[in-house]
mmCIF file of the N, C-alpha and C atoms, coordinates in Angstrom:
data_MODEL
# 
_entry.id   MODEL 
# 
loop_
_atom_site.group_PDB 
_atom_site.id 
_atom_site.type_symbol 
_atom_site.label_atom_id 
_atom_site.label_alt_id 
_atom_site.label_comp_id 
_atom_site.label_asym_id 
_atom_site.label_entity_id 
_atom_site.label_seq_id 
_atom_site.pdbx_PDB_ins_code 
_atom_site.Cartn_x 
_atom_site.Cartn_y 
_atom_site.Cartn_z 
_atom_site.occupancy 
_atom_site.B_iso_or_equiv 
_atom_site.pdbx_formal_charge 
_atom_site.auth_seq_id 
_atom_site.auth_comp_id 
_atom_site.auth_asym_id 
_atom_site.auth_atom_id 
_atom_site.pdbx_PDB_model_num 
ATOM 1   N N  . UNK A 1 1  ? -7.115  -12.724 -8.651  1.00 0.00 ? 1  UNK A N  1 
ATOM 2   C CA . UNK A 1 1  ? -6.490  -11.470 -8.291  1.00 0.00 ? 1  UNK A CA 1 
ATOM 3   C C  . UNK A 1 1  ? -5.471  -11.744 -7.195  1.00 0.00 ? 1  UNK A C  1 
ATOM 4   N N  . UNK A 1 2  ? -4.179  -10.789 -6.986  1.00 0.00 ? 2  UNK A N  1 
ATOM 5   C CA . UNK A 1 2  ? -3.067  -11.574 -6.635  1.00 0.00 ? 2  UNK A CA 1 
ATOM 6   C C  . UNK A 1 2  ? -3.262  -10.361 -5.712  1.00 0.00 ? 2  UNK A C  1 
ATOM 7   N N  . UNK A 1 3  ? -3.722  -10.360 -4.289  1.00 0.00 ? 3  UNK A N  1 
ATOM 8   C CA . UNK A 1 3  ? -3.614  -8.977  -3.747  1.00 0.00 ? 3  UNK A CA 1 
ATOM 9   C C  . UNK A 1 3  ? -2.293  -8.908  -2.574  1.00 0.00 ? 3  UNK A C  1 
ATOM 10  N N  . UNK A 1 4  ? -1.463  -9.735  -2.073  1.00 0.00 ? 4  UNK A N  1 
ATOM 11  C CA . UNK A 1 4  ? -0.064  -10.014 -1.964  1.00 0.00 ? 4  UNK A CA 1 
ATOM 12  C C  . UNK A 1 4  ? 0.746   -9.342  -2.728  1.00 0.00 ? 4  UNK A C  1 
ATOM 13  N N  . UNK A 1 5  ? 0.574   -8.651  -3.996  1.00 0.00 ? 5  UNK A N  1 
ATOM 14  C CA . UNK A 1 5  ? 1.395   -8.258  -4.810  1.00 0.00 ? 5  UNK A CA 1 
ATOM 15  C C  . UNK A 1 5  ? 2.230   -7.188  -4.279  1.00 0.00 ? 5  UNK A C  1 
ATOM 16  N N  . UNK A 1 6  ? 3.557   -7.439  -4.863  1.00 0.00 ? 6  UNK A N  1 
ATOM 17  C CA . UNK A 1 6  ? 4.512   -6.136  -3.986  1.00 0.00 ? 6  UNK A CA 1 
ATOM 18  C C  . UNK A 1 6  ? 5.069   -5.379  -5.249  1.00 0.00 ? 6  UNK A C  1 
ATOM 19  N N  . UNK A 1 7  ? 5.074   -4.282  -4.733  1.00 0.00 ? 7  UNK A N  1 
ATOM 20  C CA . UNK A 1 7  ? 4.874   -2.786  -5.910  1.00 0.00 ? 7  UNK A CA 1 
ATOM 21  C C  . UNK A 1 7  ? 6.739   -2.511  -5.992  1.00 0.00 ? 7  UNK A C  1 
ATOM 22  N N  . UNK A 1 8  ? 7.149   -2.536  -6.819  1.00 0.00 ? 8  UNK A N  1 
ATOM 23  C CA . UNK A 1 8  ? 8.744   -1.905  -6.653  1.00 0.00 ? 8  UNK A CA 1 
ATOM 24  C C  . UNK A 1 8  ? 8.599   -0.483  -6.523  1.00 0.00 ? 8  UNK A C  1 
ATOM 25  N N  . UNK A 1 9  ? 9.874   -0.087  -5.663  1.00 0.00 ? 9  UNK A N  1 
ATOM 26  C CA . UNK A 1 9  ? 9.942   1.189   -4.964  1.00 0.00 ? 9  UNK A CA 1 
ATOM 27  C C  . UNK A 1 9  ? 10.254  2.703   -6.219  1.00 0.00 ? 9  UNK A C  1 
ATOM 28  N N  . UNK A 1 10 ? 9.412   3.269   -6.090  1.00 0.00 ? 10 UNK A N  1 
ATOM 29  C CA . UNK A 1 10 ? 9.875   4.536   -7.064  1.00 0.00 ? 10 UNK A CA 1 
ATOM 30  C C  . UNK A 1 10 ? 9.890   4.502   -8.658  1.00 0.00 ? 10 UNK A C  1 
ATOM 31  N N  . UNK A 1 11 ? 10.289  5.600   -9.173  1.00 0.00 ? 11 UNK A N  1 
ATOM 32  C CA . UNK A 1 11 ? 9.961   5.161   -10.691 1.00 0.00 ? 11 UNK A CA 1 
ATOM 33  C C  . UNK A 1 11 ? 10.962  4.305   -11.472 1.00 0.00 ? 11 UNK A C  1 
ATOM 34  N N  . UNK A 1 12 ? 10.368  3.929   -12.235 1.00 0.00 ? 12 UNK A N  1 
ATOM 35  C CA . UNK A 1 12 ? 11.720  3.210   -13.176 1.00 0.00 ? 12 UNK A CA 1 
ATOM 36  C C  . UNK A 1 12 ? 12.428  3.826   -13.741 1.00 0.00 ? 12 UNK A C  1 
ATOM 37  N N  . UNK A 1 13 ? 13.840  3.673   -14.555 1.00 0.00 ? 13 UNK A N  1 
ATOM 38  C CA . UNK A 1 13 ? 14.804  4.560   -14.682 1.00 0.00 ? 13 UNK A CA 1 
ATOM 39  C C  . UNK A 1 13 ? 14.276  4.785   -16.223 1.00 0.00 ? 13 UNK A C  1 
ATOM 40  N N  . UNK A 1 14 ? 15.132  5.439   -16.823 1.00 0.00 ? 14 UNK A N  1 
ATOM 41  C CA . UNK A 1 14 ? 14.365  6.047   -18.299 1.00 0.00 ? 14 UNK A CA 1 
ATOM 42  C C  . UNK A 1 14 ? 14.531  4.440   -18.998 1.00 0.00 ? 14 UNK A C  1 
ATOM 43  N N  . UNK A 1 15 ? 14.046  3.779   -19.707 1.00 0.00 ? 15 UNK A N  1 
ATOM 44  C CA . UNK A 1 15 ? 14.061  3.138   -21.085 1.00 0.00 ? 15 UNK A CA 1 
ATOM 45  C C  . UNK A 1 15 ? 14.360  2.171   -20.374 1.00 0.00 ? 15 UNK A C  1 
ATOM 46  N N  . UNK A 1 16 ? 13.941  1.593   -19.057 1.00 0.00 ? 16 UNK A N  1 
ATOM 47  C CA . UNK A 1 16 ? 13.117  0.535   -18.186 1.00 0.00 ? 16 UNK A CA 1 
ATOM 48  C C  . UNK A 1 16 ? 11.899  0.489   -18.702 1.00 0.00 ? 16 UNK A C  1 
ATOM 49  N N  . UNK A 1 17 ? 11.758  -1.144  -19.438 1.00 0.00 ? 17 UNK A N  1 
ATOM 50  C CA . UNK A 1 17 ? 10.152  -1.481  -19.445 1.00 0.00 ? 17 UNK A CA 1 
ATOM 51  C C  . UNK A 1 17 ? 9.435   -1.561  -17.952 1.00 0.00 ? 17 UNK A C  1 
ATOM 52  N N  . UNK A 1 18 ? 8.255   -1.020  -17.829 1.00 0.00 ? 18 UNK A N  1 
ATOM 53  C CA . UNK A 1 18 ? 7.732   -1.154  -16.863 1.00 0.00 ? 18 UNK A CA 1 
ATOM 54  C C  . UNK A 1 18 ? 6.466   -2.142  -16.762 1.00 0.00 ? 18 UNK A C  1 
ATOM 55  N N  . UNK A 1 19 ? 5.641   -2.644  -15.759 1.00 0.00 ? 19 UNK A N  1 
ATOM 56  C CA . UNK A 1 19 ? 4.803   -3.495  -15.722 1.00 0.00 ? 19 UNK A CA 1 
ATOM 57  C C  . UNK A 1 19 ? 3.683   -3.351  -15.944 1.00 0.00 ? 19 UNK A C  1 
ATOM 58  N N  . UNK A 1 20 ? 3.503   -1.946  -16.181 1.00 0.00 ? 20 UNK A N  1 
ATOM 59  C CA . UNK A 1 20 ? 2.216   -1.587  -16.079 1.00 0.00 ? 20 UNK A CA 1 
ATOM 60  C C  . UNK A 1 20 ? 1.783   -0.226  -15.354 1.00 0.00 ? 20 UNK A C  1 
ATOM 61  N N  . UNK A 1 21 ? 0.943   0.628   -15.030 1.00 0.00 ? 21 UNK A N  1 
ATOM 62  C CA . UNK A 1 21 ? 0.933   2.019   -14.387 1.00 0.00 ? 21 UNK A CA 1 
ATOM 63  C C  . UNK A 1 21 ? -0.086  1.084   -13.147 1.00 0.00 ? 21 UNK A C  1 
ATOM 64  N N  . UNK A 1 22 ? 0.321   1.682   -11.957 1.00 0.00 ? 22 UNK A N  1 
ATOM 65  C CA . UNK A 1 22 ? -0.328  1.880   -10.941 1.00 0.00 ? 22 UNK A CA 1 
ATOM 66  C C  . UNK A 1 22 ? -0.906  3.094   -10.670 1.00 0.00 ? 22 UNK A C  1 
ATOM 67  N N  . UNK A 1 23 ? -2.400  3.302   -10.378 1.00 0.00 ? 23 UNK A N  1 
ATOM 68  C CA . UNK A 1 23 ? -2.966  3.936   -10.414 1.00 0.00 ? 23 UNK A CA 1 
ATOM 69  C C  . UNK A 1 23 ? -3.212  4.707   -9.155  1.00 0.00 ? 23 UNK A C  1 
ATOM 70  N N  . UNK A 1 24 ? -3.049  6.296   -8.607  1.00 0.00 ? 24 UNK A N  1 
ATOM 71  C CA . UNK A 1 24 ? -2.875  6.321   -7.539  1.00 0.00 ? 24 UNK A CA 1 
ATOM 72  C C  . UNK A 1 24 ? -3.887  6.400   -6.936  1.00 0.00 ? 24 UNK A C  1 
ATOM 73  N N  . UNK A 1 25 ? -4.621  5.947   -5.330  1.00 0.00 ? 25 UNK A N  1 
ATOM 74  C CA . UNK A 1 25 ? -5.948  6.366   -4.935  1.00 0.00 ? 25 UNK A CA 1 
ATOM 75  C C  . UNK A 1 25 ? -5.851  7.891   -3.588  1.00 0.00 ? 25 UNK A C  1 
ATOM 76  N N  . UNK A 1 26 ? -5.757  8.908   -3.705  1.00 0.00 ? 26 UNK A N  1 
ATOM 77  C CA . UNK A 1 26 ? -5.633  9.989   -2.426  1.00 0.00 ? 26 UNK A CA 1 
ATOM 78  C C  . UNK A 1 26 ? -6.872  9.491   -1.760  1.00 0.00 ? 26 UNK A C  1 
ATOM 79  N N  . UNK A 1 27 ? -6.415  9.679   -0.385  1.00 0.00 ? 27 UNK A N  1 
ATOM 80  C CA . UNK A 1 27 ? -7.569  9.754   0.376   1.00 0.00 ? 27 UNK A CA 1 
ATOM 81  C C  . UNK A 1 27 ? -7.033  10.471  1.828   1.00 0.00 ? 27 UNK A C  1 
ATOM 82  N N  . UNK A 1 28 ? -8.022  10.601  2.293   1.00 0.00 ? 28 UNK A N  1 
ATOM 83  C CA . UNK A 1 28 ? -7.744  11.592  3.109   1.00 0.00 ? 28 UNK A CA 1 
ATOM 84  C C  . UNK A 1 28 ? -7.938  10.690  4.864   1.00 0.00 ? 28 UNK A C  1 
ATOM 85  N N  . UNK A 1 29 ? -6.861  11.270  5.279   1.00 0.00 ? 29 UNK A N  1 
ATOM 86  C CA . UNK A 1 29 ? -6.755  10.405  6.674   1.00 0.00 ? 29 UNK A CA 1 
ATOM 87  C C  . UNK A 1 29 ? -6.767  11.596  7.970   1.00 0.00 ? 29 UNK A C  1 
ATOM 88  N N  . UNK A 1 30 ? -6.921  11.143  9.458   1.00 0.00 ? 30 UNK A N  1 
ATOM 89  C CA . UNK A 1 30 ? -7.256  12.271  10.241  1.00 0.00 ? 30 UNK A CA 1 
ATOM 90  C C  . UNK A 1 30 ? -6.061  11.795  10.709  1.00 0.00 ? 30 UNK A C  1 
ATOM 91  N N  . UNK A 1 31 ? -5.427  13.291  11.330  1.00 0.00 ? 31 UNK A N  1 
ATOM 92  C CA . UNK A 1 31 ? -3.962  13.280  12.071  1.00 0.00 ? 31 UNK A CA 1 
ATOM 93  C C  . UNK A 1 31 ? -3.402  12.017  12.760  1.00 0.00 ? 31 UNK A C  1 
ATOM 94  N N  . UNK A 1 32 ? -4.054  11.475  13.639  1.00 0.00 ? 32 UNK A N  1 
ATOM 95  C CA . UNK A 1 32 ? -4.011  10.679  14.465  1.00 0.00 ? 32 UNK A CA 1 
ATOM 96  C C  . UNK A 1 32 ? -3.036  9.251   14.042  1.00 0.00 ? 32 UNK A C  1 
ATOM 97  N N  . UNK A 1 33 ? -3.803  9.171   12.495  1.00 0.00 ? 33 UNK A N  1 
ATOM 98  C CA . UNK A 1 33 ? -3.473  7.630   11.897  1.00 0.00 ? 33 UNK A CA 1 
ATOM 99  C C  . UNK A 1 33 ? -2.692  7.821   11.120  1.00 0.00 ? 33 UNK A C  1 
ATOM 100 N N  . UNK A 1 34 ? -2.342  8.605   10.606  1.00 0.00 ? 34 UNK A N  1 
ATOM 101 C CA . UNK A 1 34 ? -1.043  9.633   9.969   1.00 0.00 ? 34 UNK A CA 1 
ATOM 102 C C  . UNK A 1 34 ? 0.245   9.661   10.771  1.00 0.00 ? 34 UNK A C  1 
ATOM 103 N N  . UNK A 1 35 ? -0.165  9.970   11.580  1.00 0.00 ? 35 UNK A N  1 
ATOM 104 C CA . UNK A 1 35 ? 0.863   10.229  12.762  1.00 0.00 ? 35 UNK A CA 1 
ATOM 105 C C  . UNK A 1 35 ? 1.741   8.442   13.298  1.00 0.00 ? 35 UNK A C  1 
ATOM 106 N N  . UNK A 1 36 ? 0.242   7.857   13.716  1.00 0.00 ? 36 UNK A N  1 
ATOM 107 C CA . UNK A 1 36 ? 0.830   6.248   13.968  1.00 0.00 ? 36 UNK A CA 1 
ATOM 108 C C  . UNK A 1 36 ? 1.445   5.724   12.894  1.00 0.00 ? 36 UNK A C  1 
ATOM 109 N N  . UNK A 1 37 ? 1.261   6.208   11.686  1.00 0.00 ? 37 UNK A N  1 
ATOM 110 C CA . UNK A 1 37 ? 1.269   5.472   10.168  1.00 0.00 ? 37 UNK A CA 1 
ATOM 111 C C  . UNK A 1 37 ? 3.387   5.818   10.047  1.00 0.00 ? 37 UNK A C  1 
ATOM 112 N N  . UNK A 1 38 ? 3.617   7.209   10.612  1.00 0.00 ? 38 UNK A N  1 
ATOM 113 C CA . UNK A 1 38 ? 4.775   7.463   9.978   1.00 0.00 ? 38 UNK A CA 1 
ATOM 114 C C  . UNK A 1 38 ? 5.283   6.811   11.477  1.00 0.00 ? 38 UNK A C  1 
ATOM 115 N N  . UNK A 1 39 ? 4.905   6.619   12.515  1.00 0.00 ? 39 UNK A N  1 
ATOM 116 C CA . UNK A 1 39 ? 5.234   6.292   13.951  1.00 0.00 ? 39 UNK A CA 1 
ATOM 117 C C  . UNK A 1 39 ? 6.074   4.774   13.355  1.00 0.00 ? 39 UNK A C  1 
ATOM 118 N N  . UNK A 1 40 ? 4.798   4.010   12.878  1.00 0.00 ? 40 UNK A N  1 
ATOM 119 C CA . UNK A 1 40 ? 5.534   2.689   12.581  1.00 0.00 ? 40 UNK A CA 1 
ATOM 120 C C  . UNK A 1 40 ? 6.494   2.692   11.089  1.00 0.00 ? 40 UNK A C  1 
ATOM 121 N N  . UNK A 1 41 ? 6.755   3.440   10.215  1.00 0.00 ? 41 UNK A N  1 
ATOM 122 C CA . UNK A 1 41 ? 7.773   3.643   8.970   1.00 0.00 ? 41 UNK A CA 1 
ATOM 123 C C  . UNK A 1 41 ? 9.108   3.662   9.745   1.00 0.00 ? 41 UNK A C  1 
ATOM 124 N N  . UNK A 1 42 ? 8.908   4.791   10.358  1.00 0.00 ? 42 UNK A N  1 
ATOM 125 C CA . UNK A 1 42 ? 9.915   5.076   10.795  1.00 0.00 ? 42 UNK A CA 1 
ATOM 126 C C  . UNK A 1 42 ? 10.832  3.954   12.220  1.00 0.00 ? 42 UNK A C  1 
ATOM 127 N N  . UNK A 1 43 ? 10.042  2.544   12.727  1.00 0.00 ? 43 UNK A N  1 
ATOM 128 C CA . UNK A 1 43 ? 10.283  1.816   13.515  1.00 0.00 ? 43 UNK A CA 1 
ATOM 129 C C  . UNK A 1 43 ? 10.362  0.473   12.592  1.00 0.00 ? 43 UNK A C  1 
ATOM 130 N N  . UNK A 1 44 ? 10.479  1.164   10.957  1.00 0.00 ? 44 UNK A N  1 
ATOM 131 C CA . UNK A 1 44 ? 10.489  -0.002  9.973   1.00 0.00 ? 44 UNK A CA 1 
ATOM 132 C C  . UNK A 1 44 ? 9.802   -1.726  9.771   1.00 0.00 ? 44 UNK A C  1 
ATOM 133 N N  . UNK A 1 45 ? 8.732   -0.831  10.518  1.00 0.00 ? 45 UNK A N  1 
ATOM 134 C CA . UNK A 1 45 ? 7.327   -1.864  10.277  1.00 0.00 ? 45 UNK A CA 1 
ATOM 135 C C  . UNK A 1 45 ? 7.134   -2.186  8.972   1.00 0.00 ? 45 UNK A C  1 
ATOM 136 N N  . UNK A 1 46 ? 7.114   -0.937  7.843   1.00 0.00 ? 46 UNK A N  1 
ATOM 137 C CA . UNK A 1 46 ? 6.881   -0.933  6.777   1.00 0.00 ? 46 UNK A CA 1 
ATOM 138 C C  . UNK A 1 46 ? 8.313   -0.378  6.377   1.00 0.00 ? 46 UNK A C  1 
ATOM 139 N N  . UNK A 1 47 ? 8.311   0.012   4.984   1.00 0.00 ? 47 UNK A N  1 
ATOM 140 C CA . UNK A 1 47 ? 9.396   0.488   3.938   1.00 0.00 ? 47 UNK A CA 1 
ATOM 141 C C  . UNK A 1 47 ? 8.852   2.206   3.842   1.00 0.00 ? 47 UNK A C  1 
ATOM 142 N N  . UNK A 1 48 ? 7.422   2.137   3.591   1.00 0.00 ? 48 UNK A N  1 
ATOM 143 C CA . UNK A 1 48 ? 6.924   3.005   3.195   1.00 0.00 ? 48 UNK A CA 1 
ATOM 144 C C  . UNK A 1 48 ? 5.068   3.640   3.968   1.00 0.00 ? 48 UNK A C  1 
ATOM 145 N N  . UNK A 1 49 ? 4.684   4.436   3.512   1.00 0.00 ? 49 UNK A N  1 
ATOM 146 C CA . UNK A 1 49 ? 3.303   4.547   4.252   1.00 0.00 ? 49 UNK A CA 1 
ATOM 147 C C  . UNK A 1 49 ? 2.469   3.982   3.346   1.00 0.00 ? 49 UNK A C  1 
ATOM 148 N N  . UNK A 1 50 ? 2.978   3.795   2.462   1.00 0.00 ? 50 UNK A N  1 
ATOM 149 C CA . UNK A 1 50 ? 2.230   3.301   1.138   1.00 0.00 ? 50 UNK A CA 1 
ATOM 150 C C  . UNK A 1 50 ? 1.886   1.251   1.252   1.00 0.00 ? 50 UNK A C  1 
ATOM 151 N N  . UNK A 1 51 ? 2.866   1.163   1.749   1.00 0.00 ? 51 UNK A N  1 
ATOM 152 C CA . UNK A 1 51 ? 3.392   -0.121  1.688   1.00 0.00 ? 51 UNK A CA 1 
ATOM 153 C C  . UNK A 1 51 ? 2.237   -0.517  3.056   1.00 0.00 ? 51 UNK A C  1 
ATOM 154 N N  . UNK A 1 52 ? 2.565   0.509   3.792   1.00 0.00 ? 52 UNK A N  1 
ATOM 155 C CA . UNK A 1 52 ? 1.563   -0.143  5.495   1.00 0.00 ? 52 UNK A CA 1 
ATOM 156 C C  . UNK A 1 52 ? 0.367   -0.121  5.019   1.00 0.00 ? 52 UNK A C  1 
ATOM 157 N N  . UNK A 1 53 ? -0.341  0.862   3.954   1.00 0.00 ? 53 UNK A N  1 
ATOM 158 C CA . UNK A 1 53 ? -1.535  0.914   3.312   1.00 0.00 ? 53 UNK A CA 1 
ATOM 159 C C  . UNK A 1 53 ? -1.980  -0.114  2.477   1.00 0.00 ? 53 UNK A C  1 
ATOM 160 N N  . UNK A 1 54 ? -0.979  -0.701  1.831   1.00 0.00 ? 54 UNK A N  1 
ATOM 161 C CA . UNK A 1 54 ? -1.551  -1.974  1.220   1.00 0.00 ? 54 UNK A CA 1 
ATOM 162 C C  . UNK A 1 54 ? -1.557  -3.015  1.785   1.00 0.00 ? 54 UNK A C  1 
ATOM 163 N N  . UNK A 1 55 ? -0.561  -3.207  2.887   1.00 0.00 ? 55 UNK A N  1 
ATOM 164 C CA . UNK A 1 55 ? -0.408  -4.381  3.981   1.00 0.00 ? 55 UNK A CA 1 
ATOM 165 C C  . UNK A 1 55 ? -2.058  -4.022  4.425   1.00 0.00 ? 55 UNK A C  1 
ATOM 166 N N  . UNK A 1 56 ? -2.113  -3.308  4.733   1.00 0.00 ? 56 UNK A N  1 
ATOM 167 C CA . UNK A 1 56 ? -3.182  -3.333  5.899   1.00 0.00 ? 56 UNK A CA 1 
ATOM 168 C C  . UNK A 1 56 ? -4.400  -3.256  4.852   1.00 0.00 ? 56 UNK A C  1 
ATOM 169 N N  . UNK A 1 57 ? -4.789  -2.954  3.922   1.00 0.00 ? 57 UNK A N  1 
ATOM 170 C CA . UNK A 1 57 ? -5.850  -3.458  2.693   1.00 0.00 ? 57 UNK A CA 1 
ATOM 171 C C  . UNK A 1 57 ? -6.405  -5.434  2.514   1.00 0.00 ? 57 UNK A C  1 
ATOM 172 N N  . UNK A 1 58 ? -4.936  -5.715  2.307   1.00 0.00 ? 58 UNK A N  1 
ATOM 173 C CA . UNK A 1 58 ? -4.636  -6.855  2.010   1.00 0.00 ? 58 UNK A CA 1 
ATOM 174 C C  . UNK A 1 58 ? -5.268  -7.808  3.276   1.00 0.00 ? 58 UNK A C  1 
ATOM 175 N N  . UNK A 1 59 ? -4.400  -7.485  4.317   1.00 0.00 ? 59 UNK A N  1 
ATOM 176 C CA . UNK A 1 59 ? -5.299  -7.889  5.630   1.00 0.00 ? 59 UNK A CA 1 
ATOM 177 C C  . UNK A 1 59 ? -6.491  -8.068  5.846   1.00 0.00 ? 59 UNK A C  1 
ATOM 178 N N  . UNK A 1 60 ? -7.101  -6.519  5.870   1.00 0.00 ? 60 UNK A N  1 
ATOM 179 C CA . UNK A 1 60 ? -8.334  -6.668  5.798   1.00 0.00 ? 60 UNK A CA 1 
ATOM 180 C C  . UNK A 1 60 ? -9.419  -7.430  4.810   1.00 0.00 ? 60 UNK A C  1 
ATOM 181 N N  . UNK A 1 61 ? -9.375  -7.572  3.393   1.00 0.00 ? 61 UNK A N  1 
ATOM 182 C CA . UNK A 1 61 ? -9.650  -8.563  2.851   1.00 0.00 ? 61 UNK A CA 1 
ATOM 183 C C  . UNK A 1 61 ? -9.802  -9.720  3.145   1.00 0.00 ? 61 UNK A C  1 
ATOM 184 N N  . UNK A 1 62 ? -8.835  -10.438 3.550   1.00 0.00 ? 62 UNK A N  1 
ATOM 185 C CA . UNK A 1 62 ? -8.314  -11.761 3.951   1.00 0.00 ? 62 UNK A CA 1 
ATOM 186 C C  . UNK A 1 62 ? -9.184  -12.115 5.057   1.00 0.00 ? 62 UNK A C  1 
ATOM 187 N N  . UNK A 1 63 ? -8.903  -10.713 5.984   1.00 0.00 ? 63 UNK A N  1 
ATOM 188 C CA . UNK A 1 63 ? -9.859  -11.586 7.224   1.00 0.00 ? 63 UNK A CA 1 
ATOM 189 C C  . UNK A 1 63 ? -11.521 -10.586 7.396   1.00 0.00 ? 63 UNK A C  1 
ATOM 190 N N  . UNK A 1 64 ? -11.802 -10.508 6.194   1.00 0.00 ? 64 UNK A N  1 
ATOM 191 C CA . UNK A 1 64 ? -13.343 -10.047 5.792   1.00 0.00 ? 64 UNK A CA 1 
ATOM 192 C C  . UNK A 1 64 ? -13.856 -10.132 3.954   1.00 0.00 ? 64 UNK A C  1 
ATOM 193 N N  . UNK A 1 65 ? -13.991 -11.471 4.512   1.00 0.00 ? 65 UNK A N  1 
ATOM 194 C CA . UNK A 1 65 ? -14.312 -11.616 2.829   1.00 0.00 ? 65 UNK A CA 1 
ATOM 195 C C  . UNK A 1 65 ? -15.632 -10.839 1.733   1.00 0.00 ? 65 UNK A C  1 
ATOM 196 N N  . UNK A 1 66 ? -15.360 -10.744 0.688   1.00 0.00 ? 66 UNK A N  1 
ATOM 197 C CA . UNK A 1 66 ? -16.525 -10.310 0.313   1.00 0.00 ? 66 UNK A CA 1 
ATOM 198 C C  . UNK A 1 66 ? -17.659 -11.108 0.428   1.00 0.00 ? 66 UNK A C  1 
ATOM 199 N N  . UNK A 1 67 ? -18.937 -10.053 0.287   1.00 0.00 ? 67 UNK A N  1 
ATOM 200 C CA . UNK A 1 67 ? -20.058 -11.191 0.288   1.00 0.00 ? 67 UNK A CA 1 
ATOM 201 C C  . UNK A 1 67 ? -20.870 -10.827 -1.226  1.00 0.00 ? 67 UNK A C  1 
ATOM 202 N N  . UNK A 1 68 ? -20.201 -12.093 -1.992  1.00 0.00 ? 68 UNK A N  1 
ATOM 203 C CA . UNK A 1 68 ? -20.859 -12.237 -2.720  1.00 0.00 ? 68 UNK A CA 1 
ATOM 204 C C  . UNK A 1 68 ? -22.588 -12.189 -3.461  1.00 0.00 ? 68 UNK A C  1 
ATOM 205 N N  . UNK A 1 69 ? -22.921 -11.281 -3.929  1.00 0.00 ? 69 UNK A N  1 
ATOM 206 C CA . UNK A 1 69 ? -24.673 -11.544 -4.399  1.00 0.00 ? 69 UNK A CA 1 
ATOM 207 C C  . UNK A 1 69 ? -24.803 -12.461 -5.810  1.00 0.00 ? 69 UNK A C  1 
# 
């Protein structure tokens, strides 16, 4: 599993093959981290809030591996 993977921005144009559907996950966040989340977009940490969400997924993985049973 390639979790580095980088998502292209927005939809594809009409009668663009696409790669595949990404599936969306909502979840619900408290003001605070919302707030820091668009704090750093907008200081172009990220591209997107989406983008800081998978950065920071990816991260976490990396430095908490699963534990295998």
């Amino acid at each position: 599993m390639e979790l580095g993977a980088t998502l292209r921005m927005g939809r594809p144009t009409k009668g663009t093959p696409s790669e595949g559907k990404t599936p969306a996950l909502p979840v619900r966040l408290p003001a605070a981290i919302r707030i820091e989340m668009r704090h750093r977009v907008k200081n172009h940490e990220a591209d997107s809030e989406s983008e800081l969400v998978r950065r920071a997924l990816v991260e976490y993985f990396e430095h908490h591996p699963a534990r295998r049973r």
